[in-house]
KOLTIKE-622761 format. One record per residue (C-alpha): z, y, x; residue in three letters. Coordinates in steps of 0.5 Angstrom, whole numbers, plus 500, padded with zeros to 3 digits. Last residue first. Example, Ala and Ser with C-alpha at 12.3 -4.5 7.8 and 13.67 -1.06 7.14 Angstrom:
// KOLTIKE-622761
   Z   Y   X type
 514 498 527  SER
 516 491 525  ALA
This chain:
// KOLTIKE-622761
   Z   Y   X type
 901 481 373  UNK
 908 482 376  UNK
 913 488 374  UNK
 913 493 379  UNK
 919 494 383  UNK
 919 500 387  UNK
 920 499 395  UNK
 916 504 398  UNK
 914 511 394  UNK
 907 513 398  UNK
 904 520 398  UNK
 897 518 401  UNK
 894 522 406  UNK
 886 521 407  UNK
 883 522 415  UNK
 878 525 419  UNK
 879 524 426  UNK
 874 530 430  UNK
 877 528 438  UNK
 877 521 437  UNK
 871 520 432  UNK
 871 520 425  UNK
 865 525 424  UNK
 861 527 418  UNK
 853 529 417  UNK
 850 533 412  UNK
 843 535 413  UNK
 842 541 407  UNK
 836 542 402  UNK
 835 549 400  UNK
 834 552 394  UNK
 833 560 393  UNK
 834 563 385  UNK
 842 566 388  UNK
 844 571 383  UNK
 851 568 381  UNK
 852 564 387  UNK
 851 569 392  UNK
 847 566 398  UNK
 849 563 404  UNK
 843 558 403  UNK
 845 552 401  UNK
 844 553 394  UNK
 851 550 391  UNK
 851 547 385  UNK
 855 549 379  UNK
 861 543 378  UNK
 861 539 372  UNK
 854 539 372  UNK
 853 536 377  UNK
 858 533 383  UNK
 855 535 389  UNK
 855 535 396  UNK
 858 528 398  UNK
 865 524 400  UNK
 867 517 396  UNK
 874 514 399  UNK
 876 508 397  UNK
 882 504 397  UNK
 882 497 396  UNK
 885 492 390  UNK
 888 486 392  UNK
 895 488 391  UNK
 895 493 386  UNK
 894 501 388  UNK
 899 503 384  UNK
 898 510 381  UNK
 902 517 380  UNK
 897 522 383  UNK
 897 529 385  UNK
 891 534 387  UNK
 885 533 392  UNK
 888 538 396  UNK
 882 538 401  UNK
 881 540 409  UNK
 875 542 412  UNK
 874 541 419  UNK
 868 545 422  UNK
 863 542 427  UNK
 857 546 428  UNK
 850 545 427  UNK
 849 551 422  UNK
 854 556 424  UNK
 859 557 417  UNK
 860 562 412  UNK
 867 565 411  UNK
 870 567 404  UNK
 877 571 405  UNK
 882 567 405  UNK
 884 564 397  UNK
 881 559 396  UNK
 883 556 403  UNK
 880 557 410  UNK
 875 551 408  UNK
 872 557 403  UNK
 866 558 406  UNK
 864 551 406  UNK
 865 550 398  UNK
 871 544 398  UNK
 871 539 393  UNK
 875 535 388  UNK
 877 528 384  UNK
 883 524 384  UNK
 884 517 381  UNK
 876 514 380  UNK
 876 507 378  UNK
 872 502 382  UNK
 871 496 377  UNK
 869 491 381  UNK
 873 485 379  UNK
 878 485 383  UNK
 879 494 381  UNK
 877 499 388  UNK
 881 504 386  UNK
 877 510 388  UNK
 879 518 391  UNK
 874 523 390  UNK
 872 528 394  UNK
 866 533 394  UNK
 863 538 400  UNK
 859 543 398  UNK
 855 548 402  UNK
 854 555 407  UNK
 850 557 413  UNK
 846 550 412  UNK
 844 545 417  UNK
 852 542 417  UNK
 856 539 420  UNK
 863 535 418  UNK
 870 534 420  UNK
 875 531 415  UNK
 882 532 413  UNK
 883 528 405  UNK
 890 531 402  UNK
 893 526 397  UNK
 900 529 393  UNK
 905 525 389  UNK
 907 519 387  UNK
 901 513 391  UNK
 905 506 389  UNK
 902 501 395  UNK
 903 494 392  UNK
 902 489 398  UNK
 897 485 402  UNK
 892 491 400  UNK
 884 489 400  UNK
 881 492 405  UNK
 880 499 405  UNK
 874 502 403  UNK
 869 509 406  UNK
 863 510 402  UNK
 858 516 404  UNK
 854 519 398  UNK
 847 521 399  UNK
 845 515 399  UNK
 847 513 391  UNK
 849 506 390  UNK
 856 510 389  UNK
 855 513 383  UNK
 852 506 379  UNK
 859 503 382  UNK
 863 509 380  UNK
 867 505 373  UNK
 871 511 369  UNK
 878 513 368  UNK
 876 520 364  UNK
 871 524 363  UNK
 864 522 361  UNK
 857 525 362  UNK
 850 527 357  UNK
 851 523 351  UNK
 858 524 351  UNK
 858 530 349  UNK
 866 531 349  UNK
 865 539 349  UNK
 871 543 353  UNK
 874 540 357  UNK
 873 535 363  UNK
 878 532 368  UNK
 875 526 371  UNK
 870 521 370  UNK
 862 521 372  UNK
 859 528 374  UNK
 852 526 377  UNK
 850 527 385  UNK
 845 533 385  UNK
 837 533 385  UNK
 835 540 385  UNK
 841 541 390  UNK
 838 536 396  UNK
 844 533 400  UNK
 841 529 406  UNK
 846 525 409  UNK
 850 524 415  UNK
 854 519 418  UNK
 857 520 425  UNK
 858 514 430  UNK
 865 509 429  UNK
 872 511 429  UNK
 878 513 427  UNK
 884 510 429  UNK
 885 502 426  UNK
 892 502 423  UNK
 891 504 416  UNK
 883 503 415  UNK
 879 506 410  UNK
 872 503 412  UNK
 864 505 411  UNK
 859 499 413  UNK
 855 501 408  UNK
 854 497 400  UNK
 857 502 397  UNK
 852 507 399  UNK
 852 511 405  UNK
 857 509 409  UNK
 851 507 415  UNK
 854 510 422  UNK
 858 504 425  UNK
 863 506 420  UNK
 871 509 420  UNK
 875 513 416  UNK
 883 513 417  UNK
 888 511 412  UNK
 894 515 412  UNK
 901 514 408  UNK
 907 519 408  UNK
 913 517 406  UNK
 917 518 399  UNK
 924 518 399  UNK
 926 523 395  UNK
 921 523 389  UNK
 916 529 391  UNK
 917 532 386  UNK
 925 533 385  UNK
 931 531 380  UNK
 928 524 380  UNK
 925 519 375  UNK
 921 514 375  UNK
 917 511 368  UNK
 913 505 368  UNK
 905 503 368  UNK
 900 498 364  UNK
 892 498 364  UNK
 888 494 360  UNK
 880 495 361  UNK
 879 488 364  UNK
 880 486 371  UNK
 886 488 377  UNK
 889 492 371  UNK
 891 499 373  UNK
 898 502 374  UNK
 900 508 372  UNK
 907 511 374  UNK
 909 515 368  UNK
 914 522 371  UNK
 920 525 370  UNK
 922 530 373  UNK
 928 534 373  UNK
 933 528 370  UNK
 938 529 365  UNK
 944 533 366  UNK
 941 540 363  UNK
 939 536 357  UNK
 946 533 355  UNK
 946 535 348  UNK
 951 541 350  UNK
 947 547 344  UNK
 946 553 348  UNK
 942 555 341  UNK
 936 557 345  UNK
 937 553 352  UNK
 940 547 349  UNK
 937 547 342  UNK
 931 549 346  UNK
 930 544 351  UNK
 932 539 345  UNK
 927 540 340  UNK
 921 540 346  UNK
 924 533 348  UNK
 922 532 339  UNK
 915 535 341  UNK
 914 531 347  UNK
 914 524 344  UNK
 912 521 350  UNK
 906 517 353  UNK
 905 512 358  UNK
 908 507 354  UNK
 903 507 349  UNK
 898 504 353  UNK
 895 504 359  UNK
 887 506 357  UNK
 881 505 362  UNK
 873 507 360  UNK
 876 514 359  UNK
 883 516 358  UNK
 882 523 355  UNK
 879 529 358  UNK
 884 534 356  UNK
 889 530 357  UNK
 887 523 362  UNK
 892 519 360  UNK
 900 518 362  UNK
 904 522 362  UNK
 908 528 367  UNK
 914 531 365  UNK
 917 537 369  UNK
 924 541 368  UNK
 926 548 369  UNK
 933 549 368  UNK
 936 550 375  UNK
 931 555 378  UNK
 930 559 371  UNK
 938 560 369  UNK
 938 561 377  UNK
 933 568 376  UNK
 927 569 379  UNK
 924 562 380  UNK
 922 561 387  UNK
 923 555 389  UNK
 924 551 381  UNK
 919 555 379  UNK
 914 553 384  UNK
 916 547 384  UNK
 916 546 376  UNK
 908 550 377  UNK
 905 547 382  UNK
 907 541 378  UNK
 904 543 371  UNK
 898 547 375  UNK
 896 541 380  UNK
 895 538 372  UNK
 890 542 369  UNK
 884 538 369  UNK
 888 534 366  UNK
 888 526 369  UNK
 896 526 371  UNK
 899 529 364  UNK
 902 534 364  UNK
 908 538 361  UNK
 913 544 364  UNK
 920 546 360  UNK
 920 552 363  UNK
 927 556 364  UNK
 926 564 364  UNK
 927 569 369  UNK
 919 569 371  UNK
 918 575 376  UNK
 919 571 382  UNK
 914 566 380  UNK
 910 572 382  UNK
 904 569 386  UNK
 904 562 382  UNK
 903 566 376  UNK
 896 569 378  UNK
 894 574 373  UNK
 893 581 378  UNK
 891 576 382  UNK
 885 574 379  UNK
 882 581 379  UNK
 885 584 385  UNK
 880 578 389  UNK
 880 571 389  UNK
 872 570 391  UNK
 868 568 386  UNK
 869 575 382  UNK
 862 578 378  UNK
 861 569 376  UNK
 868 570 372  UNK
 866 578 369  UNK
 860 575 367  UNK
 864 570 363  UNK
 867 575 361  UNK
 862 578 356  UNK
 863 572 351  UNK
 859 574 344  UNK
 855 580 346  UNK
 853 577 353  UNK
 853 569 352  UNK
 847 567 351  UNK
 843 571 356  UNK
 844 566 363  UNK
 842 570 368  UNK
 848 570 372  UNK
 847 563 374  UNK
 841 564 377  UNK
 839 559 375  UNK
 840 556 369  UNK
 841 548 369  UNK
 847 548 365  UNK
 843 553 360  UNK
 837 548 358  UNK
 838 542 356  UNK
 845 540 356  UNK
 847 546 354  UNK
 842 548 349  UNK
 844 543 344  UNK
 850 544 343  UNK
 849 551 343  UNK
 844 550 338  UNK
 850 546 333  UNK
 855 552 335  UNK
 850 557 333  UNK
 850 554 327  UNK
 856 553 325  UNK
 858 560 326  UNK
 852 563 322  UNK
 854 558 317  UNK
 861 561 317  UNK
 859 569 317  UNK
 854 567 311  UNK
 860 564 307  UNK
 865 570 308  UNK
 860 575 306  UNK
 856 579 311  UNK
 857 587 311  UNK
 856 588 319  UNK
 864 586 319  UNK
 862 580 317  UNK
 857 578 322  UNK
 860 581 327  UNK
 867 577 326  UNK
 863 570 325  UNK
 859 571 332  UNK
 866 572 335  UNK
 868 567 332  UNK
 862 562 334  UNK
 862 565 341  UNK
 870 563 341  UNK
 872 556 341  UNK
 866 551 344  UNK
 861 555 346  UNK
 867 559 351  UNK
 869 553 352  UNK
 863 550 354  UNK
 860 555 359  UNK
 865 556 364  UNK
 868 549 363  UNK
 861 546 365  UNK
 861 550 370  UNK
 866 550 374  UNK
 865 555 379  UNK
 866 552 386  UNK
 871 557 390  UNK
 877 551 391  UNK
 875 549 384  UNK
 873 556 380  UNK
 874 558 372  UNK
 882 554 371  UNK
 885 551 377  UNK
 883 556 383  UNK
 881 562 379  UNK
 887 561 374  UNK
 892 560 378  UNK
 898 557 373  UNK
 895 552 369  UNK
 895 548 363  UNK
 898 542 360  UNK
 904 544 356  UNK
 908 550 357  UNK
 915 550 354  UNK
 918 557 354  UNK
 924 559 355  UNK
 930 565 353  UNK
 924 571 351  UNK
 929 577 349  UNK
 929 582 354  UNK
 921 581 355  UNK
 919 578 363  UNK
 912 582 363  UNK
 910 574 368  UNK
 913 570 362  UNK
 909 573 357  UNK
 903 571 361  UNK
 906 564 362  UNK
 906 563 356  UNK
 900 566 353  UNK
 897 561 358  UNK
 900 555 355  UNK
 897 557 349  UNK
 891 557 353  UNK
 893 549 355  UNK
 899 547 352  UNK
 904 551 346  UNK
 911 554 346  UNK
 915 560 346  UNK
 922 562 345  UNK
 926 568 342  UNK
 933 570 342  UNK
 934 576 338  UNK
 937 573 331  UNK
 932 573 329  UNK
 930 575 321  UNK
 932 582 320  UNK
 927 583 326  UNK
 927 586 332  UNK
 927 579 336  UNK
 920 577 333  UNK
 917 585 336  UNK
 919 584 342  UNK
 916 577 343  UNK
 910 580 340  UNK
 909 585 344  UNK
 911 582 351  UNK
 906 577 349  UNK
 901 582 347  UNK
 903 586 354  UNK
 902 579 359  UNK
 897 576 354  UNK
 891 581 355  UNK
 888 578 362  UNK
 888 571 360  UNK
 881 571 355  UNK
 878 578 354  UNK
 878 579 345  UNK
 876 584 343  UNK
 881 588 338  UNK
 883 585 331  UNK
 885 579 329  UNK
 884 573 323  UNK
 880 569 328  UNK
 880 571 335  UNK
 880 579 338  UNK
 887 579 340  UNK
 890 572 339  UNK
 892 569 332  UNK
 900 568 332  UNK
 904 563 330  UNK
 911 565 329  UNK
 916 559 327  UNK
 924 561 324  UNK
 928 556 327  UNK
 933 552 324  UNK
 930 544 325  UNK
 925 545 319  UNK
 923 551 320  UNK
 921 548 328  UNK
 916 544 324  UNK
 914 548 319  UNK
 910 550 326  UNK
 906 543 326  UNK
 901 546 319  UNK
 899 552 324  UNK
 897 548 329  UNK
 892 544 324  UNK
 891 544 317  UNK
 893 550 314  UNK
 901 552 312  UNK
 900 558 313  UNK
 894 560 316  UNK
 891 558 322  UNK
 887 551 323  UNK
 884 549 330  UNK
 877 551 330  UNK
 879 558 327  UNK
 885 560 330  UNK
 884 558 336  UNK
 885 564 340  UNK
 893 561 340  UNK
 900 565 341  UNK
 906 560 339  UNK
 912 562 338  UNK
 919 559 337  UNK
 925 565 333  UNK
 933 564 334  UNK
 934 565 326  UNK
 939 570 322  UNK
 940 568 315  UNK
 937 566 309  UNK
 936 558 308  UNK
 930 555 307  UNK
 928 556 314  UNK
 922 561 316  UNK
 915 560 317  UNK
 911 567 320  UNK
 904 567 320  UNK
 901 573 325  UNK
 895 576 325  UNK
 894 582 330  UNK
 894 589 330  UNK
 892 593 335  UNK
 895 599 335  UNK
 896 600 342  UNK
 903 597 343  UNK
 901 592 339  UNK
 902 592 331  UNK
 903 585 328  UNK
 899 584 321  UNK
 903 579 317  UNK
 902 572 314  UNK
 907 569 310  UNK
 911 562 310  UNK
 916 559 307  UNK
 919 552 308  UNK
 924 549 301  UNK
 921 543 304  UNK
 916 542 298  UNK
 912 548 302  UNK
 913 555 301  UNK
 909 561 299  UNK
 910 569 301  UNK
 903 573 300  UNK
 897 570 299  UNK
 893 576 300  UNK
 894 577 307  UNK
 891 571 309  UNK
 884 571 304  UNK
 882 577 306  UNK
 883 576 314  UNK
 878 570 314  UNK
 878 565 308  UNK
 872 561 308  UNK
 873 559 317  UNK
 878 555 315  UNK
 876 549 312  UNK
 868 551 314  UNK
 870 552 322  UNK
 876 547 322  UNK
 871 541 320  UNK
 867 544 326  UNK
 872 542 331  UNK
 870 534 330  UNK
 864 536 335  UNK
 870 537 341  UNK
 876 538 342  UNK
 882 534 338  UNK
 888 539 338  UNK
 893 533 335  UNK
 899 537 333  UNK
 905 534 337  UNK
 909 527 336  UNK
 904 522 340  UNK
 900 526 346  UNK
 897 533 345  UNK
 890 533 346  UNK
 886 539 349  UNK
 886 546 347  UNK
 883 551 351  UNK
């Protein structure tokens, strides 16, 4: 998936503006790239496209740009199925524009369309080809007269996948990589969240990116000109569009959603494999740091969708990486911003943002030409706190750094809930209280599936249609005068609480149903009112042993503790802000709905209502922890 770099990088927008990408690059299609030959550009910069043979024959499209100067160059690859929305051919506007770059700088730059995208040939099966087509292709960069046989990579989101990928089949001559805004585990992080499919991840990128071409690539090779193929494209872009919202989000079952089944067929592969099996396995990075050798360049941003993968995966490497060159020289950086989804309703300016491409050119002078320019002395982790404004939209924030994640020092804070039986809404009686132990009778609600909790925030791809719901920071007062939502508020802080790090929400609940959903989300309760989301998850019933355990129903009217990562953060809860804490059952159409019956999600037609009910007492505590760094100064209002 792509996303938005920040300043320095490509821009890779999302969304309705992609289209302009399909008419300027769409025309051409492989004819046209092969036929243009050897051209350069005014910096003496040249470029051609060639057809690189895999392992089976398979031949895949591959803009190579070289330096003026003849010799032997150490190599940057970018590997991207998005070829044809976001700008592939040399020189095209677009990813393939901002791989001069590297040229410019004394490498030769390899930017290579995914098997079965754009200019490609096979078929193309998300993730689960680029372990052996990375390896192929960062072999075959390193036999050429123009390497000098020390290959990187570099690129985020699904280009931060062919990186992973690669790293995992460990080719001789791949030395780094620079993953930026991406996953390591892609059941729990990318196509299901704590085994909930994310459905509109599922169903709008695959409409957003690759439906569209693999329509296009039909349709020419049925003998359509290059035009037709186009306006076939666009047009089922522009339905789809429209469907989405209307009709396809709301299918049940999930599984008979037709749309997809010539065009993107692993999305039935996705909804066939709800439980981490073989088939999520065999690609899962964060069971094989041991078979990545190479250092990592890791980049996020703290309102990502993918950014448990950027810190899972500096700490993974940095734990378990498979040679001494990948433990000690990875590094993370994490900005400001919302990633994929954007900023949303609240922005906290140009300080929280980073020229990564320039940070990217030293990691590679270092670790690729073993230049001494200091990097290996900088700081491992480098990290934006974001601070929120007490009114208005006008955030703020710093920089922290430190050579491990958490920051040394960091403590452990625990706010227990509490009410006198009435969370519901944000006017109930719902507390978050450091000193006072859990307390208070249950609170219950009643969670009905056909008229679930709306999205509202957070970290979203791949459509930005913002008629139907936002991402981002967004303002959760409407949400939360909801009965079906349970409220729980500190009161407002005496001092700064700087949360860096984890947040892990521990409770107990009951309910009528053999399998059901719980969500959480973590607010900061702004002065003027404004209550700005921070983290967002859920926990499916079945899986209250971990996503990863096999799937467990429950026994209806009885207690389970359920324990939920919501993710890290790096916010400062001001003084006068509160700390908030919403729990429901749903969180639509982000999240597909669970049907309460203990059915297969994907076939499933049944809805059932379930009877919530959450305990805070002395014997069933429900708690949130806070990963707090005491003792920061943060400039004054």
């Amino acid at each position: 998936m792509a996303g938005s770099m920040v300043r320095g990088n490509v821009a890779l927008a999302v969304g309705l503006a992609g289209l302009a990408a399909v008419a300027a690059v769409g025309r051409g299609g492989l004819a046209g790239a092969q036929e243009r030959g050897v051209v350069a550009d005014t910096r003496g910069v040249t470029c051609e496209t060639v057809m690189v043979p895999m392992r089976d024959g398979v031949r895949l499209a591959t803009d190579v740009y070289r330096p003026a100067a003849p010799g032997r160059y150490p190599v940057i690859m970018l590997r991207t199925p998005y070829g044809l929305r976001l700008g592939q051919g040399c020189f095209a506007p677009g990813l393939s524009a901002g791989m001069a770059f590297w040229a410019e700088h004394g490498y030769v730059a390899v930017s290579q369309d995914a098997r079965g995208t754009f200019r490609s040939e096979g078929e193309f099966r998300p993730i689960f080809q680029e372990r052996d087509d990375g390896y192929d292709a960062v072999e075959w960069a390193a036999a050429r007269p123009w390497s000098n046989g020390r290959v990187a990579m570099t690129g985020g989101s699904y280009m931060g996948v062919t990186q992973w990928q690669a790293a995992l089949g460990a080719p001789p001559h791949l030395v780094a990589i620079a993953p930026n805004q991406t996953a390591t585990d892609y059941h729990d992080h990318w196509t299901y969240v704590n085994g909930v499919f994310d459905l509109w991840f599922g169903q709008s990128w695959p409409l957003a990116f690759f439906a569209p071409d693999a329509l296009r690539r039909a349709r020419l090779a049925a003998g359509a000109s290059a035009e037709e193929a186009r306006r076939a494209a666009e047009s089922f872009l522009a339905e789809g569009e429209r469907l989405i919202a209307s009709e396809w989000i709301g299918q049940v079952p999930l599984a008979e959603l037709a749309d997809f089944r010539t065009l993107a067929p692993y999305y039935y592969e996705w909804l066939e494999h709800p439980d981490y099996d073989g088939y999520w396995a065999s690609v899962d990075v964060e069971a094989q740091w041991d078979r990545v050798v190479v250092p990592a360049l890791v980049t996020g941003a703290w309102g990502d969708l993918f950014h448990i993968g950027s810190v899972r995966a500096f700490e993974g490497l940095r734990t378990d990486g498979g040679s001494a060159a990948a433990r000690a020289g990875t590094m993370l950086v994490m900005t400001g911003g919302g990633g994929h989804g954007r900023e949303g309703a609240l922005s906290f300016g140009a300080a929280g943002q980073m020229d990564l491409r320039a940070l990217q050119l030293r990691f590679y002078d270092h670790h690729v030409k073993g230049i001494d320019n200091g990097i290996d002395r900088d700081p491992r982790v480098q990290l934006f706190v974001q601070v929120p404004p007490d009114s208005g939209q006008q955030g703020s924030g710093f920089w922290v750094t430190g050579d491990a994640f958490p920051l040394a020092g960091t403590e452990t804070v625990r706010f227990n809930l509490g009410s006198g039986g009435r969370a519901n809404t944000r006017w109930g009686d719902g507390v978050l209280d450091r000193t006072a132990p859990p307390h208070g009778p249950d609170d219950t609600f009643v969670y009905d599936p056909r008229d679930p909790v709306p999205a509202l925030g957070g970290g979203l791809c791949c459509l930005t249609l913002g008629f139907y719901f936002r991402s981002g920071a967004q303002d959760q007062s409407t949400v939360e005068l909801r009965d079906d939502v349970l409220v729980y508020t500190s009161a407002p802080l005496a001092e700064d609480l700087a949360v860096i790090g984890p947040v892990t929400v521990k409770f107990w609940a009951t309910s009528s149903a053999r399998d059901t959903d719980f969500t959480v989300k973590l607010v900061d309760v702004h002065p003027d009112g404004f209550a700005q989301n921070v983290l967002n998850r859920v926990v499916r019933a079945r899986f209250r042993h971990g996503s990863k355990s096999p799937p467990s129903l429950i026994e209806p009217g009885r207690a389970y503790e359920y324990e939920v990562e919501l993710g890290y953060a790096a916010n400062v809860f001001r003084a006068r802000h509160r700390v908030r804490l919403d729990l429901s059952s749903s969180e639509f159409p982000h999240l597909a709905r669970n049907h309460n019956t203990g059915g297969n999600p994907a076939t499933d037609e049944r809805f059932e209502m379930a009877r919530q009910a959450v305990h805070h007492d002395a014997s069933r505590p429900s708690y949130v922890e806070l990963a707090v760094v005491p003792g920061l100064r943060i400039a004054s209002r």
